[in-house]
N, C-alpha and C positions, 0 to 999 in steps of 0.2 A: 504494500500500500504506500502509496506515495505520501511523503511529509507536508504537513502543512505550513510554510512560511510565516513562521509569525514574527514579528515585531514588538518585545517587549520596553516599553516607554516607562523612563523613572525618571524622578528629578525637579525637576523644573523650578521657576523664581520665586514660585511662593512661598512664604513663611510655613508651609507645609512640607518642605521639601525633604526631611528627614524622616518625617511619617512615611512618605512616597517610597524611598531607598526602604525600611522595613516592610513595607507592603508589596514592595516589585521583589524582595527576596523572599519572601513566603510565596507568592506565585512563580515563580521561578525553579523553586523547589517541589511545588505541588505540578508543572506541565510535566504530561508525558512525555518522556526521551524519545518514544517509540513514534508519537503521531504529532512532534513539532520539531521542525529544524528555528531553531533561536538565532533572534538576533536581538541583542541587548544593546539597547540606546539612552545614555546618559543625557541629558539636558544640565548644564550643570548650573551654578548662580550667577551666570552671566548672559545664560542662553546659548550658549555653544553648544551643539549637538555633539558626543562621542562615542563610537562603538568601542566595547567594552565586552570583556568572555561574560560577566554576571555582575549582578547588583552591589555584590558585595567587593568587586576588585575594578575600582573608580581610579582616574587620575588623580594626581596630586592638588589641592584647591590652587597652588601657584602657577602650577602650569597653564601656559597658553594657549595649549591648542586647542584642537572639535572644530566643528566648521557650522556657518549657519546653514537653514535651511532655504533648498532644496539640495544641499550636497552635501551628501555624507561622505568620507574618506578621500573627500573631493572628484565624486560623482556620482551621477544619478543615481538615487536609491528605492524610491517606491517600487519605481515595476520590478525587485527583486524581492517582493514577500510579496505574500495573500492576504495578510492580513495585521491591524495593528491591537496592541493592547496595551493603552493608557493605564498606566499606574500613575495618575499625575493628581493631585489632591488640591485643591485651594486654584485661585488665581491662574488663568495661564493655561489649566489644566481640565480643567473639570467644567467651565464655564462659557464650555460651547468653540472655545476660541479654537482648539488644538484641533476640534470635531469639523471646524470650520477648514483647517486644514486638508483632514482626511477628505474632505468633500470634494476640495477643489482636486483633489489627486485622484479621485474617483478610488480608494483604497478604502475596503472593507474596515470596519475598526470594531472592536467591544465595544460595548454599553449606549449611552443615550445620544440622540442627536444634538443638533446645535441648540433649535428652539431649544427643548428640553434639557439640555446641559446649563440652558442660560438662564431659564427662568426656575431651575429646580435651586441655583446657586445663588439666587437672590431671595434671598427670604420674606422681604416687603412682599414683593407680587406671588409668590409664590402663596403666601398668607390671602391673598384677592384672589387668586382662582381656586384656592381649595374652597373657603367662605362660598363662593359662587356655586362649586359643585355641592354644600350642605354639610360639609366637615365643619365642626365649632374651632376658634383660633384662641388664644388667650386675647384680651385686649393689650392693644398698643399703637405708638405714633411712631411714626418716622421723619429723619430731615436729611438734608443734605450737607456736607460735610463743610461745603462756603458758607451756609445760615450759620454754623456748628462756628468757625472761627469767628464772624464777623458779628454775630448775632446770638452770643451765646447765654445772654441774660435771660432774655426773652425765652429762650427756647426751655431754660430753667425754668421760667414763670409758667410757661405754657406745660411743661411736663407736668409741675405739682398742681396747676388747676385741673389736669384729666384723667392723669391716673394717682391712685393709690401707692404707699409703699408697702414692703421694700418691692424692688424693681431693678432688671434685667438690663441693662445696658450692654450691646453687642453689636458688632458690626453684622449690615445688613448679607455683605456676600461674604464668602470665605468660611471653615468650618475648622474643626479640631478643637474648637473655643477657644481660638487665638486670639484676644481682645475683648473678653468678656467680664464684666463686671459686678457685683449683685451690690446692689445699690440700697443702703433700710434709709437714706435723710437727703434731705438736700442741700446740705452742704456739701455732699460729695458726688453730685450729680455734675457737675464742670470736669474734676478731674477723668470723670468713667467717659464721658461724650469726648473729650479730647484723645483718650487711650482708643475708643472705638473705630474715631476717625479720622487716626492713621493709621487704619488699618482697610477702612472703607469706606468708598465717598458716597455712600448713605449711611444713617446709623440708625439702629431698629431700638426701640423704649418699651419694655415688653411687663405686664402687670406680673410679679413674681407670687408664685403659688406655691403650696406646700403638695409637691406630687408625687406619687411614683412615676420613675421612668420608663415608662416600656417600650421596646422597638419591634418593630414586625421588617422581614428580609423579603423584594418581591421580586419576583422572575417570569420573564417573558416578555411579550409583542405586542403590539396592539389589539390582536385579535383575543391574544390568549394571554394572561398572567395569573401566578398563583403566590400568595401567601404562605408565608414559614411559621412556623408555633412561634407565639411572642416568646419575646425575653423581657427581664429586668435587669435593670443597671441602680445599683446600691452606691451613691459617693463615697469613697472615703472623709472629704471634705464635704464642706456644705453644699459645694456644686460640683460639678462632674467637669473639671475644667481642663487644660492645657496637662499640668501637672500631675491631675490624677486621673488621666485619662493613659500618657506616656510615660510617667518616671517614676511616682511612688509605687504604681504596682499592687495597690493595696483596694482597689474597687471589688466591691461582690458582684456578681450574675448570677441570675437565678434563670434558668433555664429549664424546662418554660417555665413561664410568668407565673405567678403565683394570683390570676382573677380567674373567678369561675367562668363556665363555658361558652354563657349567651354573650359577656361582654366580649370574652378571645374572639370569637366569631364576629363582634361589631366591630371591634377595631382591624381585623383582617380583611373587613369586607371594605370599609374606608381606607386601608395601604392601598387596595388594587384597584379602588375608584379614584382615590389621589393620583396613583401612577398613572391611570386611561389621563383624566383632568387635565394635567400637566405635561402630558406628550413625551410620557418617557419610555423608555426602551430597552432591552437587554436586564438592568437590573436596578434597584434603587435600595435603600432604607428611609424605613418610613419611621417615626419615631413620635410618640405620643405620652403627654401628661395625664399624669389619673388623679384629678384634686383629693388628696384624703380626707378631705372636711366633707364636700356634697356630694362626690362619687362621681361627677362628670369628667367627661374624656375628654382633650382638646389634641389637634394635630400641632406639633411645636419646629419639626422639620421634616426637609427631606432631603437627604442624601443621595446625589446623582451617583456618585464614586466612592462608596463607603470606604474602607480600610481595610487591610488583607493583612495584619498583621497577625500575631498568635492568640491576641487577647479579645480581636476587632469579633462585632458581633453578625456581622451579616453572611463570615463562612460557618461559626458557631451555632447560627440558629437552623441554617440548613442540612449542618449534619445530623443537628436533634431532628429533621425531618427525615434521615434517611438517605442525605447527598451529602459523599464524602466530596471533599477538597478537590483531587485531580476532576471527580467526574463533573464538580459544579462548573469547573474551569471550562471544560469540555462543552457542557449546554450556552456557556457565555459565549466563548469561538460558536458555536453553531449557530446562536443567533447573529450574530453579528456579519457570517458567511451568509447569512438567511436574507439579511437587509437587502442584499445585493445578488439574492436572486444564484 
């Protein structure tokens, strides 16, 4: 049987670029030897593309070289693979832009398209067309990151007239919780708006609730998508942020989720109506609050390019469904060979 050309993509400029390297080496380690011939592609903090044997054996950060794109090793590279697979997380990567690439190359790629990669990675709109398709949101406001320096009194006065504390301060695009803030006064509402929006030139104000986390993992196409058993995610800290998402190591999952049957079934049936809603494709996480005071459910994100690392929840949830790793790898390459016919 002949090999399939894949192009493994890690790296890239976002302040996720670390997550990225441990996630393109757990997929790396999970592709079949037998039904992929690899090519490993570096992006590194400057944007230079480099081919590389694997994730884990990068050039030096001083070094010079990688080439931009369209030339890799200084020539043409697309029409030597079938197919691409973004491990690129944040900015750059996940937000339609790199999909925007594959497009013009006419090159096969994993996971969601551009619309879909762009509006899943902004969470304001992403928040307006769930709301539309009947998913509840938490309350909140958004602004722009020139109101945010020029106008930033204001934008305090206008927070504490409409929502409640404490409160969520977090940049609108971008994920890992890189820039997130939980906010109980408003005295420290300036500081979290300034931290959010350099990181994003919108910033999302989001009403902070006391919830369980739960994620749902969802797979397929337009036609067809299915939901994975929820999880729960346990903070270590008070929020599930940058730190105790990658370094302390110290978060619980509860695999699956610990609500009974009718709600699992309601929030799974809202991941695979969000994912239709939002035009996604290939795979997503879908990720929901469960307020423990009145028991309602609100959708809080969604994840175009989850995390593939050991601890990430979206290969975990679908092994407790009965898809190991190499084989979920496998249905993601099939969709994505599928897109393209």
């Amino acid at each position: 049987m002949k090999k399939i050309r894949l192009a493994l993509i890690f790296g890239g400029l976002s302040p996720e670029h670390d997550v990225s390297l441990v996630s393109a080496g757990s997929v790396y380690e999970n592709l079949n030897p037998q039904k992929y011939d690899l090519f490993c592609l570096y992006i590194d903090r400057r944007g230079m593309w480099h081919r590389v044997s694997s994730p884990k054996h990068l050039p030096p950060p001083e070094e010079a070289g990688g080439f931009p794109l369209p030339l890799i090793d200084g020539k043409g590279f697309w029409e030597r693979v079938d197919v691409a697979f973004p491990v690129l997380h944040g900015c750059n990567g996940e937000d339609g832009t790199v999909q925007g690439l594959f497009e013009m190359a006419k090159l096969p790629y994993v996971g969601c398209g551009v619309l879909g990669s762009a509006v899943g990675m902004e969470k304001t709109f992403t928040k307006l067309i769930v709301q539309r398709a009947g998913i509840p949101v938490v309350p909140s406001l958004d602004f722009f990151r020139e109101r945010i320096q020029q106008a930033r009194e204001s934008v305090v006065s206008e927070i504490c007239a409409h929502l409640p504390f404490p409160l969520f301060v977090k940049p609108s695009t971008g994920g890992s919780s890189v820039g997130i803030t939980k906010v109980k006064g408003a005295e420290s509402l300036a500081e979290a708006l300034t931290k959010a929006a350099a990181v994003s030139p919108r910033v999302l104000v989001e009403k902070a609730i006391d919830a369980q986390e739960i994620e749902c993992a969802v797979l397929g196409d337009r036609m067809k998508a299915e939901a994975s058993p929820l999880g729960e995610v346990v903070p270590f800290k008070e929020f599930y942020d940058y730190e105790d998402k990658y370094l302390l190591g110290k978060t619980t999952f509860h695999i699956p989720a610990p609500v009974d049957a009718a709600l699992s079934q309601r929030l799974k049936e809202q991941a695979v109506l969000a994912f239709h809603a939002l035009d996604l494709y290939g795979l997503a996480r879908v990720d929901f609050l469960l307020d423990r005071t009145t028991g309602e459910a609100f959708l809080n994100e969604v994840n175009t390019l989850p995390g593939f690392t050991s601890i990430s929840m979206y290969p975990r949830l679908w092994q407790e469904a009965g898809i190991p790793f190499p084989q979920l790898l496998d249905r993601l390459v099939e969709l994505g060979l599928k897109r393209y016919g």
